[in-house]
N, C-alpha and C positions, 0 to 999 in steps of 0.2 A: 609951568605948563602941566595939565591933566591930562590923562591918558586915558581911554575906559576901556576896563577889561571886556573880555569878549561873553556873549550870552549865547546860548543854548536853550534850542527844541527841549520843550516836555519830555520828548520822547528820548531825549539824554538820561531821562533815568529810568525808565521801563527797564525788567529785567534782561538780561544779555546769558548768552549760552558763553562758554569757557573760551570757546575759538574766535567770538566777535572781541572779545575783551583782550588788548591788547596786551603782549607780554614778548620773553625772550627767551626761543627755543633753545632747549639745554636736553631734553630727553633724547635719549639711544635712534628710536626712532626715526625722528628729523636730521638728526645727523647723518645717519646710512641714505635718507631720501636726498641730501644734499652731496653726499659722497665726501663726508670728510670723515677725518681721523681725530677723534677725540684727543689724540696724545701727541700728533705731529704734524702740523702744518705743512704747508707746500704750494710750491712754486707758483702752482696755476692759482691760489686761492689770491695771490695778487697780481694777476691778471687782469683782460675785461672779462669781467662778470652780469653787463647788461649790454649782452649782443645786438638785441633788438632793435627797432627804429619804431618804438611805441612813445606817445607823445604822453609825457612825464614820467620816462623812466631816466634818469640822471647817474650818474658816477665821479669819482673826484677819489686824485694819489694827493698825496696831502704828508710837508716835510718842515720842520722846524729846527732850531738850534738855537742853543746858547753861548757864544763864543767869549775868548777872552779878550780884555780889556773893553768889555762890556755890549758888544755885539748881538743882536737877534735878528734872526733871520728867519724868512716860513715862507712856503712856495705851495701853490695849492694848484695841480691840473685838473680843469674840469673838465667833463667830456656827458655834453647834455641832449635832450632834444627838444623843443620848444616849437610847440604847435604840429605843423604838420610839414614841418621842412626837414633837413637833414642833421643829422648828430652836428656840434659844433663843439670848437675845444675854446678852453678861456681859459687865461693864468691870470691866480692872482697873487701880489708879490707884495710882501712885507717886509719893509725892514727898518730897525731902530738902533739909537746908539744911547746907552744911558739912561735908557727910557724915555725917549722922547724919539718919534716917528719922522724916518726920513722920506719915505715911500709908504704909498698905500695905495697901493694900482692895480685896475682890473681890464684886462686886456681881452677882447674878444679876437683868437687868431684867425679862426676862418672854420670851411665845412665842407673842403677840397678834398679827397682822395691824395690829391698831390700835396696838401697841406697839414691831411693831421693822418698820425697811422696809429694803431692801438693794437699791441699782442694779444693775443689770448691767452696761452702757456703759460706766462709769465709777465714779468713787469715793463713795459718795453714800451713808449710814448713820444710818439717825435709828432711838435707841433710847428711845423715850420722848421728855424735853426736851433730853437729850443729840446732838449727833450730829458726826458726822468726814467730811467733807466737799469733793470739789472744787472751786474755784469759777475754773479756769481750768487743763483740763486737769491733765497732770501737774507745771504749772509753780507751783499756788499750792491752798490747803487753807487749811479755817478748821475748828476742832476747838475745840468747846462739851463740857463733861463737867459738869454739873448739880451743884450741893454739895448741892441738897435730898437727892439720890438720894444723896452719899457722905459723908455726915456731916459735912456744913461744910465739906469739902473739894473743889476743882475748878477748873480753869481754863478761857479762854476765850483763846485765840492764833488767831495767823496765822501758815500757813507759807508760806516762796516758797524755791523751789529754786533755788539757785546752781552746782549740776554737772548734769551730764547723768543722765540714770535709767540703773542699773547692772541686768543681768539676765546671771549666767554662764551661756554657752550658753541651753539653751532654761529654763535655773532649775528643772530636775525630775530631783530623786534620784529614781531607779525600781528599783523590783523586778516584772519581770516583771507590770507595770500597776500595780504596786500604788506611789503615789508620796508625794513630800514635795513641796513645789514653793515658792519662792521669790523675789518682785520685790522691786525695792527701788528705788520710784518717786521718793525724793528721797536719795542719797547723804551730801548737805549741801547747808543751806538755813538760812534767818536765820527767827528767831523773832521775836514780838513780841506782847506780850496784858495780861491777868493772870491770875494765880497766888490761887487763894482756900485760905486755911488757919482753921480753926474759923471760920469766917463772917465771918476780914476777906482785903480783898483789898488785891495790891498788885502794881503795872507791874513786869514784864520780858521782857527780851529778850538775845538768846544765840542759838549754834548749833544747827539743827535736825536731825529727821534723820527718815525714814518709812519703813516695808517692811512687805511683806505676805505672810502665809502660808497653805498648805491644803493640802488631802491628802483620800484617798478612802479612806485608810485610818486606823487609831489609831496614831499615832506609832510608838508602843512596838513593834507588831509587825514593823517592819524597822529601825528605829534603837534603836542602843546610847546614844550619849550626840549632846552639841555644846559646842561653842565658839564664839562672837559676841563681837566689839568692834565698837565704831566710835567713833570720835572725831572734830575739831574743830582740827589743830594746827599754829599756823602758817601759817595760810591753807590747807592739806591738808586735803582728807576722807578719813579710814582707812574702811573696811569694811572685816572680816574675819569667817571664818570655819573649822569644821574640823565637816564632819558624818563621825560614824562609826554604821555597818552595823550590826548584830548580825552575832553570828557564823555563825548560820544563815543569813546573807542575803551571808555572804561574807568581812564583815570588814572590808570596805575604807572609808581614812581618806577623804574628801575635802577636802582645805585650799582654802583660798583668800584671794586680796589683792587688793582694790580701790583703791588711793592716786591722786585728781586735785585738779590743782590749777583750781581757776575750769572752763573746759572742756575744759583740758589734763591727757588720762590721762596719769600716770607711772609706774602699775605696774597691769596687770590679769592676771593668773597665779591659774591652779589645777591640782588635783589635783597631777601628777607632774614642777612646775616648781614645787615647795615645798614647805617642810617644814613642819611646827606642832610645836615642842616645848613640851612640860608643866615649869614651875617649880614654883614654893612652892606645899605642899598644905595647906590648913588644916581644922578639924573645921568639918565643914556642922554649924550652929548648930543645927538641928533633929533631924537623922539622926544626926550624928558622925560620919559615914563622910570621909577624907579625899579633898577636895578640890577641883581645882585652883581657885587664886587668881593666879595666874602664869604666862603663855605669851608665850614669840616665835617668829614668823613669819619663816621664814630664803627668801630667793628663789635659785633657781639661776640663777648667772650666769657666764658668762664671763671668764675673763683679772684685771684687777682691781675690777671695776664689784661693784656690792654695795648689796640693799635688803632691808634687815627692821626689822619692826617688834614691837617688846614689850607689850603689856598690861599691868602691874602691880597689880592689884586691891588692893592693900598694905593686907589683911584686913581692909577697910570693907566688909561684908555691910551693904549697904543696902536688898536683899527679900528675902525666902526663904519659899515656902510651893509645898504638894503642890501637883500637877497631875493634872487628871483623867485617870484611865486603865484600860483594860478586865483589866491583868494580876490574876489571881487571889493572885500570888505575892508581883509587889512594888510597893512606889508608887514613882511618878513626884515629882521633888522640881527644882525652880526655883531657882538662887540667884545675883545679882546683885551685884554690886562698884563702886564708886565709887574709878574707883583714877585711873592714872598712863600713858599713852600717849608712847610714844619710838619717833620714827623716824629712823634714819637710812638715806640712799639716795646710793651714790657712782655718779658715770657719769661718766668721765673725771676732768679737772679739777675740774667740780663736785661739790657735796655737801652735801645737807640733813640736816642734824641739830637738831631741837626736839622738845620733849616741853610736854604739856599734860595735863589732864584728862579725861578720858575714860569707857567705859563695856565691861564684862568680864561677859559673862553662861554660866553653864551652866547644862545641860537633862539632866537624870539620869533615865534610865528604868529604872533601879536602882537607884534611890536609894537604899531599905530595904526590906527584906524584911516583908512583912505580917505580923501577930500573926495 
């Protein structure tokens, strides 16, 4: 199957002022206008942060793990608005053993007052019997996902963060107001719970991980694609990323590399102190459109020192399905890999090299072309 990329207005390349041109607030400035703290995160920044009830403004707490004897787990609350009705919550629920997917469900709960609540303050999300939950700042979360509500399927964990919370600069791709915005309140964190699958349950525990997203806009209308990892290796927490523009909004890539170890950073770089190159491209199992299942993350360094790290998704498609989207033209498509993380970082004399398990996701807002 053929896919065809998407085409753009002439006026796609007319020249553009600094603030149309899509990019990721880092200057003093935007920070103070935003009311954060460059150096210490906090409570409310994982909160609701799109109060409003403007139609495409969206949000989404978003939780993964990788457990032992081979367990993955990832719970995503949305909390959206869609046309001209009311916020509405939806979880969506992943889970695999071995790599291979037992669950891939996406649940619309409702848009009740009595059915979904959302803190402000802080992290605090009851969707029904469901809910995703602080219960000690940003250091510890308890995240219930109901099996009545997903078909036998659901778990009930604890998280407790072991690095510090990561937010690049102020965390907001913008376009001239119109934003992406991005925290990521536990890097890595120790899990522990259980795991329910067709209505039996059963204890694990493994590396955690938590972020949050929202926007005032519909993705699709300033973002082209993404690229997400994060991993567990080593005693390292990987975060990575690569958000790219549309080309009306400019074009521009933004990478980035989060690597600590306990509360020791060892790599924090974006934008134009790294590179994201694209490997193996494989046919998205839904669309057919090729790809990626393969990137590394190259940092610029100095003299001999040297830190990148690879994703290798090694074409274990463990989710895949559309994403809501306002385009007339094309859908939006999700897909997910259960692959293979390797880092190496030299700094002098020393040097880490291990690889582990991991997690490799893209975000297509041209996926396919609509019929």
């Amino acid at each position: 199957m053929t896919t065809e990329l998407p085409t753009y207005s002439k006026q796609t390349y007319l020249p553009m002022t600094e603030s149309s041109r899509g990019h990721l607030l880092t200057d003093n400035q935007s920070l103070q206008k935003l009311g954060l703290d460059s150096s210490e995160p906090a409570s409310w920044e994982d909160g609701l942060r799109s109060p409003g009830a403007e139609s495409g403004e969206w949000e989404w707490w978003y939780a993964d793990a990788h457990l032992q004897d081979g367990w993955f787990l990832q719970v995503a609350s949305f909390y959206i608005t869609e046309g001209d009705g009311p916020k509405t919550g939806i979880i969506d629920l992943n889970i695999a053993k071995d790599g291979k997917k037992l669950c891939d469900l996406h649940k619309r709960i409702g848009s009740l007052p009595a059915e979904i609540v959302v803190a402000k303050g802080h992290c605090d999300l009851q969707y029904r019997k469901s809910y995703f939950r602080s219960v000690n700042g940003l250091g510890e979360y308890h995240i219930f996902v109901d099996p009545d509500e997903m078909e036998g399927f659901g778990f009930d964990v604890v998280v407790k963060r072991t690095t510090p919370s990561y937010r690049p600069g102020s965390g907001r791709w913008d376009v001239e107001g119109c934003h992406f915005s991005w925290f990521v309140a536990v890097p890595g964190g120790q899990m522990t719970g259980e795991v329910t699958v067709n209505n039996t349950k059963t204890k694990v525990e493994g590396n955690a991980y938590h972020d949050h997203n929202w926007g005032n806009v519909p993705m699709e209308t300033i973002l082209d694609n993404w690229l997400w990892g994060r991993a567990d290796v080593g005693g390292l927490s990987i975060v990575s990323a690569s958000v790219r523009f549309r080309q009306d909004c400019g074009g521009r890539e933004v990478p980035l590399l989060f690597v600590v170890r306990g509360n020791e950073v060892l790599v924090d770089v974006s934008d134009d102190q790294l590179v994201c190159l694209e490997g193996v491209k494989i046919a998205q199992p839904d669309t057919g459109k090729p790809t990626s299942s393969d990137c590394i993350y190259l940092v610029k360094t100095t003299g001999d020192n040297l830190a990148q790290v690879r994703f290798d998704g090694q074409e274990k498609v463990i989710a895949s399905f559309p994403y809501p989207t306002t385009s007339q033209e094309w859908e939006t498509w999700y897909t997910r890999y259960a692959g293979l993380v390797t880092i190496n970082i030299t700094d002098g004399d020393k040097r880490v090299y291990v690889s582990d398990h991991g997690s490799l996701e893209v975000m297509d807002f041209f996926g396919r072309r609509k019929v």
